[in-house]
N, C-alpha and C positions, 0 to 999 in steps of 0.2 A: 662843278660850277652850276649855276642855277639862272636860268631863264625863265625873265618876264612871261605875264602874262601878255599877249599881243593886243596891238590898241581896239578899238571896238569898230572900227573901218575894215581891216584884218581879219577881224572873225567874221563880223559880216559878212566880206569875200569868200571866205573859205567855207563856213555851213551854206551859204547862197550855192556857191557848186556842190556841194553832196546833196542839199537838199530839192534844189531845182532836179539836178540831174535820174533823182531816183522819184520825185513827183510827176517826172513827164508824159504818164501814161495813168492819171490820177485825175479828178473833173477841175474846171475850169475854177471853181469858187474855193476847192482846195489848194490849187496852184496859186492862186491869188493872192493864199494868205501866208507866203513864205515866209516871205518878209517880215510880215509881223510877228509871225513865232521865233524868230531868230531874233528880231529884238526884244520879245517876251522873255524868250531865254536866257539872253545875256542879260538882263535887268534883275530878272529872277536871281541869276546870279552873283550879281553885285550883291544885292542885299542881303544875300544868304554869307557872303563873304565878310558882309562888313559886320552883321548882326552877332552870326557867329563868330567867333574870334578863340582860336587857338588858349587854350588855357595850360597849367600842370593837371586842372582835372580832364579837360576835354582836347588832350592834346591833342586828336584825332581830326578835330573841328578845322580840318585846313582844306580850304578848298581852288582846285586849280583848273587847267584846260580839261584835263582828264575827267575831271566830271562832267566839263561841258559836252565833252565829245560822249559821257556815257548816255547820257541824255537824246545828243542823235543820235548814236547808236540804236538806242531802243525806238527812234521815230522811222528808222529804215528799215525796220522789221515788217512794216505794213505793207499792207495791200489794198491793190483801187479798189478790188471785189468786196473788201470790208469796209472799208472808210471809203464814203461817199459824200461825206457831207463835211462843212469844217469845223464843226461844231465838236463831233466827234472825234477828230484827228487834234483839234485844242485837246481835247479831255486826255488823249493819249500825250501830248503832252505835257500833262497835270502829272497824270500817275508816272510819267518816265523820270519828270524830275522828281517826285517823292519819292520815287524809288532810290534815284540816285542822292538826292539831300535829305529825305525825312528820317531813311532808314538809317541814317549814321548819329542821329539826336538820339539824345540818351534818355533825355527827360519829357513828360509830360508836358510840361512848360514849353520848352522849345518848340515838341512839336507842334503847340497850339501856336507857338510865335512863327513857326514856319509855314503855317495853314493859312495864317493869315497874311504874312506875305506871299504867298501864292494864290491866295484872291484876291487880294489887290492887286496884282500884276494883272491877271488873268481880265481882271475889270477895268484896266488903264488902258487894256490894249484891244481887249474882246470887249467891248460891255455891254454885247447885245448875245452873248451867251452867257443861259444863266447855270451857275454852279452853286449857288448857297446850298440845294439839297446833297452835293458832296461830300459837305462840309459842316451839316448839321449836328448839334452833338449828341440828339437822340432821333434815333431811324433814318440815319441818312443812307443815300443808296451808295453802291459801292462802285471805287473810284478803284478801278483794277480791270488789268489786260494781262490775258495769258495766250500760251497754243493750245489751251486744254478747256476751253471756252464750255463748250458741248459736247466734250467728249476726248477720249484721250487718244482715240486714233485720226481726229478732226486738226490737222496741225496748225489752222488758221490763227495766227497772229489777233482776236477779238475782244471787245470787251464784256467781262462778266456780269449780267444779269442780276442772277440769280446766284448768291453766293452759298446756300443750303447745297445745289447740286452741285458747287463746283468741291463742296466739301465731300459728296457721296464720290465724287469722280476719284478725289485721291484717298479715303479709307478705301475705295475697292483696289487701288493699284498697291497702295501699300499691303492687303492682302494679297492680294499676287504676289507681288516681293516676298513676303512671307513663308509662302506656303511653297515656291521656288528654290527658296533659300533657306531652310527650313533647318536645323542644324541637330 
């Protein structure tokens, strides 16, 4: 059998306690803004629900709670020692849902139709954080969070910088691997 999506009061409720619960030791202007990433979220997600639409080519293109939840998932990964500000803790919300809805688009197309609807959202709800340079089509900075930020033994939850080092970080791990497992 197959179950609805729950109304948007519902979800509300239910990210408000995972996410209240796991910000209560995060700053004041963080906390503040729960709310409105849960509704950023669930709107993000409408759109991306109704835009994309399930096809024979892009059968895959279905979207349900499960992404919503993968989305918090990756916002409970954080830490107050990194995200201090909400500026920042938005942008982790940028890259959790691209993670979870850019990476399933197949197409160029799409994902520029997805970029864009996740800055308009981002600017309906935030619109005194600015992200255009996210989202630039040439030199834009890079909208990515890993635990391998600075380093691979640094397991901090952060966002990347510098994405040249973060490329030197895993060709040296994958030499390890390598030279480890060497056959």
């Amino acid at each position: 059998f197959a179950v609805g999506l729950p109304g948007s009061t519902s979800l509300l409720t239910i990210y408000q306690t995972f996410l209240d619960g796991h910000l209560h030791s995060f700053s004041d202007e963080i906390k503040g803004q729960s709310t409105n990433l849960i509704k950023a979220a669930l709107g993000l997600h409408n759109n991306v629900s109704s835009t994309f639409r399930k096809t024979a080519i892009n059968f895959h293109y279905e979207f349900n709670i499960r992404h919503i939840s993968n989305v918090f998932q990756g916002l409970l990964v954080s830490s107050p020692e990194n995200f201090k500000t909400a500026e920042k803790f938005t942008l982790l919300w940028l890259h959790e849902s691209e993670r979870v809805y850019g990476d399933r688009l197949v197409t160029i197309e799409d994902l520029a139709k997805y970029n864009a609807l996740a800055q308009a959202q981002c600017k309906k709800v935030f619109p005194s954080f600015p992200t255009a340079k996210y989202y630039a089509k040439e030199n834009s900075d890079p909208l990515m969070f890993c635990h391998f930020s600075e380093g691979i033994e640094d397991i901090a939850y952060d966002q990347v910088k510098n994405l040249l080092k973060v490329s030197d970080i895993l060709s040296e791990c994958l030499n390890e691997y390598n030279d480890t497992n060497a056959m």
